[in-house]
N, CA, C and O atoms as a MOPAC input file, in Angstrom:
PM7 MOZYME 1SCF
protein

 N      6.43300 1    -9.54200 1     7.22200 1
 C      5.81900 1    -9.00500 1     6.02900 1
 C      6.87500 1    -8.40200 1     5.10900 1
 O      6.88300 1    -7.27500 1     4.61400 1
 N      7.54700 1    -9.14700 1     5.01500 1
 C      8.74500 1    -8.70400 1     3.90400 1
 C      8.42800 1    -8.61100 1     2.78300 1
 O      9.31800 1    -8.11000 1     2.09500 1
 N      7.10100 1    -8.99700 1     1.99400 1
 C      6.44400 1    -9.52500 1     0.80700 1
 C      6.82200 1    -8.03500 1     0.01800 1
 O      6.62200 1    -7.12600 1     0.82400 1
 N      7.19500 1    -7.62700 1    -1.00400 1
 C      7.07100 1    -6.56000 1    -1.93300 1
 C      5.62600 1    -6.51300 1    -2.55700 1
 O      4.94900 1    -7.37200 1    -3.12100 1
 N      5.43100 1    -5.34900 1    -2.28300 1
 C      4.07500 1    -4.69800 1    -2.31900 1
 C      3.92800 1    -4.20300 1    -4.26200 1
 O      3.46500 1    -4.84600 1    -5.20400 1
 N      4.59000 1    -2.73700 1    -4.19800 1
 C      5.02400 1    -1.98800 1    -4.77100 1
 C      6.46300 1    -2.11900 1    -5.34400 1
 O      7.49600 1    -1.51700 1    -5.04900 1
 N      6.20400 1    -3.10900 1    -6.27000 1
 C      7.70400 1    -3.21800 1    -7.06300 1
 C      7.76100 1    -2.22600 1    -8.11400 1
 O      8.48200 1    -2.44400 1    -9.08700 1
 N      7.14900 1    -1.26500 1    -8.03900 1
 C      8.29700 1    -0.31000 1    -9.41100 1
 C      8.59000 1     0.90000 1    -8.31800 1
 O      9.38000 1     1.73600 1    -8.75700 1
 N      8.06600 1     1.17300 1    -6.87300 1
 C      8.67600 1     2.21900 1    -6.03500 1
 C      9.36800 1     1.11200 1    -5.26000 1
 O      9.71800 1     1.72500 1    -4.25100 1
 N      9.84700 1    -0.33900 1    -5.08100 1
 C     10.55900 1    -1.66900 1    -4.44800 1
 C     10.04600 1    -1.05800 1    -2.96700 1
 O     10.92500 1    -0.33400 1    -2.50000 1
 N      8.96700 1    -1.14400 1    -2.18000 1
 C      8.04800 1    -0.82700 1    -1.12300 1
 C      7.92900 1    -2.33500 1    -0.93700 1
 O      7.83200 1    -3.02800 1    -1.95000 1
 N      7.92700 1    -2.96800 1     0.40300 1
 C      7.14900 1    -4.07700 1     1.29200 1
 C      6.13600 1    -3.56500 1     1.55600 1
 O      5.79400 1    -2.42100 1     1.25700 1
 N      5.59200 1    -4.29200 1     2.09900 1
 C      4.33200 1    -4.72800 1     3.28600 1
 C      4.79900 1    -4.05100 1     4.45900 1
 O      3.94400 1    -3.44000 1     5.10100 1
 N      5.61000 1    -4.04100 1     4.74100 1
 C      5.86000 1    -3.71300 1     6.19500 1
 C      5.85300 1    -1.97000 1     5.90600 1
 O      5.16100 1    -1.06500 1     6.37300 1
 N      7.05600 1    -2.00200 1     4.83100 1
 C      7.19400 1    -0.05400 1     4.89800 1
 C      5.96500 1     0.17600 1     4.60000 1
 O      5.44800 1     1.06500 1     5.27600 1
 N      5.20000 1    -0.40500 1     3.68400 1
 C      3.55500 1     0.55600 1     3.45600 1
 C      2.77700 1     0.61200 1     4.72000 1
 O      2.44200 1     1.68800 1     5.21600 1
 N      2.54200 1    -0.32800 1     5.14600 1
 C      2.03700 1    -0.33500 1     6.61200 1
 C      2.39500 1     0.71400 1     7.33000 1
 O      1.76700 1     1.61400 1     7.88800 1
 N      3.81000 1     0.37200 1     7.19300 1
 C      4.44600 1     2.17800 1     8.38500 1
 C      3.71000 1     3.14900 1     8.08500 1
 O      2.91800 1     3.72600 1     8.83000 1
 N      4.07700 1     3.49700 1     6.34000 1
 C      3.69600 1     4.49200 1     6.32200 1
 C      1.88100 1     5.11300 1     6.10400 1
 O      1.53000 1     6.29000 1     6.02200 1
 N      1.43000 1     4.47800 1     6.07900 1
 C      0.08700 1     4.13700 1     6.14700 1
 C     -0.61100 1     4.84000 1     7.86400 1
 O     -1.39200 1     5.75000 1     8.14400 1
 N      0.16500 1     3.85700 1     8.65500 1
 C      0.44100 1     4.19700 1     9.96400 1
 C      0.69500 1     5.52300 1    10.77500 1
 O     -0.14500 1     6.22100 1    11.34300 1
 N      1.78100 1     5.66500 1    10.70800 1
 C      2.49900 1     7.11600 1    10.45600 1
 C      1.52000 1     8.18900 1    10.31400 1
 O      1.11300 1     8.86000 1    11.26100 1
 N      1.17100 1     8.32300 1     9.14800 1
 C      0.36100 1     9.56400 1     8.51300 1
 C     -0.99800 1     9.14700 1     8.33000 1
 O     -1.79200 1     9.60400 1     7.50700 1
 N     -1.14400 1     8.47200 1     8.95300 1
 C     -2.76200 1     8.03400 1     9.42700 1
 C     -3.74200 1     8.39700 1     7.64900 1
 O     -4.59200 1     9.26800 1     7.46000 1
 N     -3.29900 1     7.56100 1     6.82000 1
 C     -3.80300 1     7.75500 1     5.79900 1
 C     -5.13400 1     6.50800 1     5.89700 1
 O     -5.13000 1     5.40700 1     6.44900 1
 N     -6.18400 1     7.19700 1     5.13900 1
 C     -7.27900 1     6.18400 1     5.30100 1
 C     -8.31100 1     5.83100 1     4.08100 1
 O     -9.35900 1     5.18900 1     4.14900 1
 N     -7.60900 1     6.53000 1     2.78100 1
 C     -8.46700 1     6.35500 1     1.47800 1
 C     -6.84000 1     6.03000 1     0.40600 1
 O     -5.65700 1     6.28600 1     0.62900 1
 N     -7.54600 1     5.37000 1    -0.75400 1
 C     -6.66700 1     5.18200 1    -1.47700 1
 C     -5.96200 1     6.34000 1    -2.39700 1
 O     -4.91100 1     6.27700 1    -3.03400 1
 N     -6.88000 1     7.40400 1    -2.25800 1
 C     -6.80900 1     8.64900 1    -2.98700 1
 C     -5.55900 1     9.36200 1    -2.08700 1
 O     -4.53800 1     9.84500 1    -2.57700 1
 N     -5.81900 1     9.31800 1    -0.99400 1
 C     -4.83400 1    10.05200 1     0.15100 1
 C     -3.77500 1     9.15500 1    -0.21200 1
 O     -3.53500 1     9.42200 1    -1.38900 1
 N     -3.01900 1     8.24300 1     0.16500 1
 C     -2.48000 1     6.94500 1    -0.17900 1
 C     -1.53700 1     7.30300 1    -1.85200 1
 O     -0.31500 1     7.16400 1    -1.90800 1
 N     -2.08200 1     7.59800 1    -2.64600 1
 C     -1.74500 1     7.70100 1    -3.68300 1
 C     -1.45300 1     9.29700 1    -4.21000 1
 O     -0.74400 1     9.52900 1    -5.18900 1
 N     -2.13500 1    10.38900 1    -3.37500 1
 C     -1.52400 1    11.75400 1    -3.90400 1
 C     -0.38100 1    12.45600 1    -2.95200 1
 O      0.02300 1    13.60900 1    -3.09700 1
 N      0.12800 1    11.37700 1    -1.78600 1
 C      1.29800 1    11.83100 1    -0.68800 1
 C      2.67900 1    11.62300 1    -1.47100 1
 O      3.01200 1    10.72800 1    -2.24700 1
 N      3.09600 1    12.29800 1    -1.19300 1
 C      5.11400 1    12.48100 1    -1.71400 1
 C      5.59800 1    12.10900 1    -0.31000 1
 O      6.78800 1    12.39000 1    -0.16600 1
 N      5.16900 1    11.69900 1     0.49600 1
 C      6.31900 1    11.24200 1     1.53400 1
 C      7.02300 1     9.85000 1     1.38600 1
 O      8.23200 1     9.63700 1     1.29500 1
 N      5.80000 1     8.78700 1     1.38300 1
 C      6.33200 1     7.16400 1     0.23400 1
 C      5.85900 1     7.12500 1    -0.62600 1
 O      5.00100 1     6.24200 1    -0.60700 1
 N      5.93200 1     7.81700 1    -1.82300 1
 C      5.53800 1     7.34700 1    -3.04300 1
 C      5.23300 1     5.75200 1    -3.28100 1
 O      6.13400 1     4.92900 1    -3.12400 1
 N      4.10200 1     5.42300 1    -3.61300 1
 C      3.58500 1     4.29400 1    -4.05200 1
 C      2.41900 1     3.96300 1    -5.22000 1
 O      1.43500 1     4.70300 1    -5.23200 1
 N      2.48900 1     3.04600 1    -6.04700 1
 C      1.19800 1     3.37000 1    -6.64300 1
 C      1.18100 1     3.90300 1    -8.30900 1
 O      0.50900 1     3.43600 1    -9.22800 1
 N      1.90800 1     4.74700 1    -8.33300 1
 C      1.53600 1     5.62700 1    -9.03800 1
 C      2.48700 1     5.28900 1   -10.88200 1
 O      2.32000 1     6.00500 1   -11.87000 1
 N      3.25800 1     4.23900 1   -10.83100 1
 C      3.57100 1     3.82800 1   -11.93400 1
 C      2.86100 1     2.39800 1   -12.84000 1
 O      2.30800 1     2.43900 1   -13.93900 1
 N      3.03500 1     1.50900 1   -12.19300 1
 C      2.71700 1     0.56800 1   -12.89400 1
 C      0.97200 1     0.37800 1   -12.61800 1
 O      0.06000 1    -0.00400 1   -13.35200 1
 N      1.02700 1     0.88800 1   -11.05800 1
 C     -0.56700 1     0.42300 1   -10.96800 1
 C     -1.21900 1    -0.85400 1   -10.73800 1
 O     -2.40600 1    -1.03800 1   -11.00600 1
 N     -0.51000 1    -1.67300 1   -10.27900 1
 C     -0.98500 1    -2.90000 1   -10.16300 1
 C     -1.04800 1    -3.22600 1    -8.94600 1
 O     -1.65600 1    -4.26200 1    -8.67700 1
 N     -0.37800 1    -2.35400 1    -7.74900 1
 C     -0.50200 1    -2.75200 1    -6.70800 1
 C     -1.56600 1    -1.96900 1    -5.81700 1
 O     -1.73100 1    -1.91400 1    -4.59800 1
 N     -2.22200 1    -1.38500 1    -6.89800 1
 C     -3.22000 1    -0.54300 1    -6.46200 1
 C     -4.77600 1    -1.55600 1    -5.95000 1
 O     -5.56800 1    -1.14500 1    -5.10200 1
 N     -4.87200 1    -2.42500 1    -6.43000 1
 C     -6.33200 1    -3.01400 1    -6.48300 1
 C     -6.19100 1    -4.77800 1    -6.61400 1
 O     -6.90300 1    -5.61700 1    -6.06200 1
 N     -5.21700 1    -4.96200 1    -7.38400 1
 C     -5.44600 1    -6.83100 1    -7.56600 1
 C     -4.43000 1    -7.31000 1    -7.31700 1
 O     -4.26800 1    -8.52600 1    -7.42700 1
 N     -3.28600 1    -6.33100 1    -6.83700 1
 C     -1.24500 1    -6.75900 1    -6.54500 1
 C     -1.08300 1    -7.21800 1    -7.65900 1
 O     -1.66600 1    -7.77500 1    -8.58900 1
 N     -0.04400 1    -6.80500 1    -7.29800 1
 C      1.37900 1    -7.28900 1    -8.37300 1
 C      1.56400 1    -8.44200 1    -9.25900 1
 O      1.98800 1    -8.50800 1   -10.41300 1
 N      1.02600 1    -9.58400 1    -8.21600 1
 C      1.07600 1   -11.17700 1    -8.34100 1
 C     -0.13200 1   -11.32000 1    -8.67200 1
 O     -0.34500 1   -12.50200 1    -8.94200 1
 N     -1.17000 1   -10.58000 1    -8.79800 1
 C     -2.55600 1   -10.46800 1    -9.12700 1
 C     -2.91900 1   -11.74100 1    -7.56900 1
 O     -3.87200 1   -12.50900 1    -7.69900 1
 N     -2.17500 1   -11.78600 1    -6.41300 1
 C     -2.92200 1   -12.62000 1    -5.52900 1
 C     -3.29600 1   -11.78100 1    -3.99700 1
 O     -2.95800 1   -12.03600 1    -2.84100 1
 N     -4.18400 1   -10.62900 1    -4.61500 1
 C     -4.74500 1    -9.95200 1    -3.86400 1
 C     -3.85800 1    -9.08900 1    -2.63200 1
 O     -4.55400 1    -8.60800 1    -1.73800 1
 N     -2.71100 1    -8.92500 1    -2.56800 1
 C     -2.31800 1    -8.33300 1    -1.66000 1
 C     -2.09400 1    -6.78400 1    -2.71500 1
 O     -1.57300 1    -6.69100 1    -3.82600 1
 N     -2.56100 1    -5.97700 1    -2.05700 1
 C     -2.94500 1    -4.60900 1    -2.75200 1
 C     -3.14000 1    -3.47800 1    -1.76800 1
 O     -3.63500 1    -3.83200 1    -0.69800 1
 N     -2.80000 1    -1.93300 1    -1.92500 1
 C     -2.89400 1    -1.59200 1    -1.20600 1
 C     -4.42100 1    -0.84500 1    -0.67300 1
 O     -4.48000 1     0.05100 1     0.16900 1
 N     -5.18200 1    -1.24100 1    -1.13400 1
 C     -6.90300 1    -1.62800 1    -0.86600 1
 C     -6.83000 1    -2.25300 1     0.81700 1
 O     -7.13600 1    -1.79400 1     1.91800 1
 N     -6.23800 1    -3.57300 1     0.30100 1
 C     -6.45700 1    -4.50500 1     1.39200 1
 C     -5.32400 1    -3.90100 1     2.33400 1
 O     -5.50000 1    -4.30300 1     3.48400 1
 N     -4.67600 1    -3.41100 1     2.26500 1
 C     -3.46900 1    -3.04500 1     2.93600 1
 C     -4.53900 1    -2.00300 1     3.92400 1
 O     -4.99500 1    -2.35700 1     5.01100 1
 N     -4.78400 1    -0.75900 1     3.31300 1
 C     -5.53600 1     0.08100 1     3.60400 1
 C     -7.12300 1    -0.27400 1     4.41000 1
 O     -7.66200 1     0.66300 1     4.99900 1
 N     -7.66700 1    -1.35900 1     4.39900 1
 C     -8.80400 1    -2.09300 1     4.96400 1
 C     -8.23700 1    -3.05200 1     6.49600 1
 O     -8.80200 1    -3.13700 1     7.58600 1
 N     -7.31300 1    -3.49000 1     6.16600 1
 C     -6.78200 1    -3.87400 1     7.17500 1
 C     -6.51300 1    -3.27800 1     8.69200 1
 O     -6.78900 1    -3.72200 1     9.80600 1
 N     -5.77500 1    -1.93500 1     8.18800 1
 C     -5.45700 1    -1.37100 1     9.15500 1
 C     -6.93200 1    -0.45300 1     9.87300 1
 O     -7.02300 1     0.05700 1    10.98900 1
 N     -7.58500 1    -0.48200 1     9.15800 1
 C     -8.81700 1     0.28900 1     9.08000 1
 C     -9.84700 1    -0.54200 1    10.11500 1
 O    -10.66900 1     0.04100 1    10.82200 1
 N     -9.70100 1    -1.71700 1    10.09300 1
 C    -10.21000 1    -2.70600 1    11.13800 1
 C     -9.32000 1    -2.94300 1    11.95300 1
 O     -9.67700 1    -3.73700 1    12.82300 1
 N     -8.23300 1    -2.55800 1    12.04000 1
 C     -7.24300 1    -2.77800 1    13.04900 1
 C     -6.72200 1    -4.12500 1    13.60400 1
 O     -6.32000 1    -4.54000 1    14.69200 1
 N     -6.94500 1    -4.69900 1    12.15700 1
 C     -6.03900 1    -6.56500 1    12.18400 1
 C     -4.83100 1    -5.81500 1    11.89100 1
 O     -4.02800 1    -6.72800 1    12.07900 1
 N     -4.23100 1    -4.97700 1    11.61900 1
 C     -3.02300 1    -4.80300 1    11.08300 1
 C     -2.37300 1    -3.87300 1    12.14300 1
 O     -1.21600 1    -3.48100 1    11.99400 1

């Protein structure tokens, strides 16, 4: 999962996951008001439809792990 998630904080897939992981975050609100990996919070696009607009977002990021495919 090398894919860049969060290109204006340059975040993968993998580090969001960690940190997702890590700090057992489980809403997008939590997700988005933490200072430990900043993510999210500039451009906004990787918030809901990604970057590439081809759905990898941290929604799905956050749903994933939440069902525990991830």
């Amino acid at each position: 999962m090398d894919r860049t998630l969060c290109t204006c904080n340059a975040l993968t897939v993998e580090e969001i996951l960690t940190c997702i992981k890590e700090h057992n975050f489980t809403t997008l609100e939590e997700l988005l008001d933490q200072d430990i990996c900043p993510m999210g919070d500039k451009c906004e696009l990787c918030r809901e439809a990604g970057y590439e607009n081809d759905g990898y977002s941290l929604l799905m990021l956050l749903a994933l792990v939440k069902q525990k495919r991830l």
